[in-house]
N, C-alpha and C positions, 0 to 999 in steps of 0.2 A: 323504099316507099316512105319508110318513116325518115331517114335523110333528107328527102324530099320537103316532107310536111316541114320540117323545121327548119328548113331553108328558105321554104316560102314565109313562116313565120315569124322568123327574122328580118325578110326585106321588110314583111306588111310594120313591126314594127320600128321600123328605120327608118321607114316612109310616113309615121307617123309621128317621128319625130319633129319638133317641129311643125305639126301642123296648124297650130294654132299661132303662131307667129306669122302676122304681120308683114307683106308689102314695102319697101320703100312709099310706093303710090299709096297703098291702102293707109298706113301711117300719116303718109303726106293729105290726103283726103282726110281725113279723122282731124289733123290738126287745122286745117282750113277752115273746114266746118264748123269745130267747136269753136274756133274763134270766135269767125261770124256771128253764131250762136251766141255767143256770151254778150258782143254789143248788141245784136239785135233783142237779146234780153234787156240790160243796161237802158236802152233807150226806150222801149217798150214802160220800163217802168218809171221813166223820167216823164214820158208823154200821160202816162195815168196820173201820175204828179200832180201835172198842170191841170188835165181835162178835167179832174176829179176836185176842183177846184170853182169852175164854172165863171158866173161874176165876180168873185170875191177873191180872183187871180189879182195880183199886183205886178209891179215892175221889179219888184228882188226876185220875186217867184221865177220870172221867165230865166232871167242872169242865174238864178242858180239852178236852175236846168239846164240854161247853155253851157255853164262852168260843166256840170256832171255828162253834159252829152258830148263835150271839148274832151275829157276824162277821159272816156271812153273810147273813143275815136284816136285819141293818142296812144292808147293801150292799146287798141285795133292794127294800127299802123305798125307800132313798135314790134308787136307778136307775128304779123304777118312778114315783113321785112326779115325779121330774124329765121323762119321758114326757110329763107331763100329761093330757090330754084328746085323742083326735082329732078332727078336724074332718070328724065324718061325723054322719050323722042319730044315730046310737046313742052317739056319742062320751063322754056324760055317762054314759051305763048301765057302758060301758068302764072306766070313770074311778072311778064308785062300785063295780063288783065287785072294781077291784084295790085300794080303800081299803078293803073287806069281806075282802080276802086278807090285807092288811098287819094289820089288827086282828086276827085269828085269827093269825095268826103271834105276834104280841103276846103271846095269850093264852095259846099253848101254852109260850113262855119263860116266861112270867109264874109258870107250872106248875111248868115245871124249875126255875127259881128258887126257889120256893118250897120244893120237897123238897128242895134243897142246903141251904137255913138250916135245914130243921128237924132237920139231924142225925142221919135215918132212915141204916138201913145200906144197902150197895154193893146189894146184891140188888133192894131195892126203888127205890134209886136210878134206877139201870139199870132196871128195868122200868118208870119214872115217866118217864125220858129217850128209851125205845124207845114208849112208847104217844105221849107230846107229838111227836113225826117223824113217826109213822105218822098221828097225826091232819093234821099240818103239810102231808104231802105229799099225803094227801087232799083237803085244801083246795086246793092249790095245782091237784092234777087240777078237782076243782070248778070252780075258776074259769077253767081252759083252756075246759072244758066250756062253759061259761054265756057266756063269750066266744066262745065259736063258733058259740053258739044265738043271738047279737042280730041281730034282723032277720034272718030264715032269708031266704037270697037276696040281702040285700044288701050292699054294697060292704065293711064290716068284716067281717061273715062269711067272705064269702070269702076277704076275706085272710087270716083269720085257720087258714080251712082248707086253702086254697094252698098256704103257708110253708113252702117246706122249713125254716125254723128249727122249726116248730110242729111238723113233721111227726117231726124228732128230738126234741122235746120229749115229743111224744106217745110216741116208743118208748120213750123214759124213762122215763115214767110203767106204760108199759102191763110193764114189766119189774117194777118195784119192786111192781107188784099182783100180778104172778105171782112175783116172785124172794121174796117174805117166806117165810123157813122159820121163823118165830119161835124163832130163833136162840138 
């Protein structure tokens, strides 16, 4: 009997070894999220920048918010690319929605870019720089979204809807839907 007790004692703590370590997916989740997290931070404080500014916004103001939301998005890019793929059955869907994130990120610079060369004034600036974010961080919700729908039930999913990183990401997001006062 007592053989016994300490036999089972032994598995429970071998079993418990490692239990506290981390997923490939759950890691891979955590690392997603806090990314996102950090630009959708980044840009969040860049749009207070400007809004909190009101009339007395200028034409440097807006440029150097695109300079720091370009920043951002490059840093975005760069840490997600480096991620790469996980090694799960949906790994490659993973891998294509956030190179379908980074493209749209692209595009919405591409945007702001474009209405800073043409020399338009501050007002429609600013509204050409507040619509490109609001598209930006739509996307970015998009693709938490659609990352959390691969393989409903299986191992990335879950981790992806686990995460306490995701799960602050998610409050991120679910503020900036409700916090636009179109300012």
């Amino acid at each position: 009997m007592l053989r016994t007790a300490l036999l089972l004692l032994a598995v429970l703590a071998l079993a418990g070894c490692g239990g506290d370590d981390q997923s490939a997916s759950e890691e891979y989740a955590d690392d997603v999220c806090s990314t996102l997290s950090t630009w959708v931070t980044d840009v969040e404080e860049t749009v207070t920048s400007l809004t909190g500014q009101g009339l007395a916004i200028n034409r440097e103001d807006i440029e150097t918010a695109v300079e720091e939301t370009k920043g951002a998005t490059e840093t975005l890019a760069d840490d997600l690319q480096a991620l790469g793929a996980p090694e799960t059955e949906d790994g490659n869907e993973a891998k294509s929605e956030l190179e379908s994130l980074g493209t749209t990120l692209d595009q919405q610079l591409a945007t702001v870019e474009e209405a800073l060369d043409s020399g338009g004034g501050v007002t429609a600036l600013a509204a050409t720089v507040t619509t490109a974010i609001s598209t930006a961080a739509t996307a970015v919700d998009q693709a938490y979204q659609d990352l959390q729908g691969l393989d409903p039930g299986g191992e990335l999913s879950e981790a992806f809807q686990d995460s306490d990183e995701c799960d602050s990401l998610r409050e991120q997001l679910d503020e900036i839907g409700s916090g636009e006062d179109g300012g």
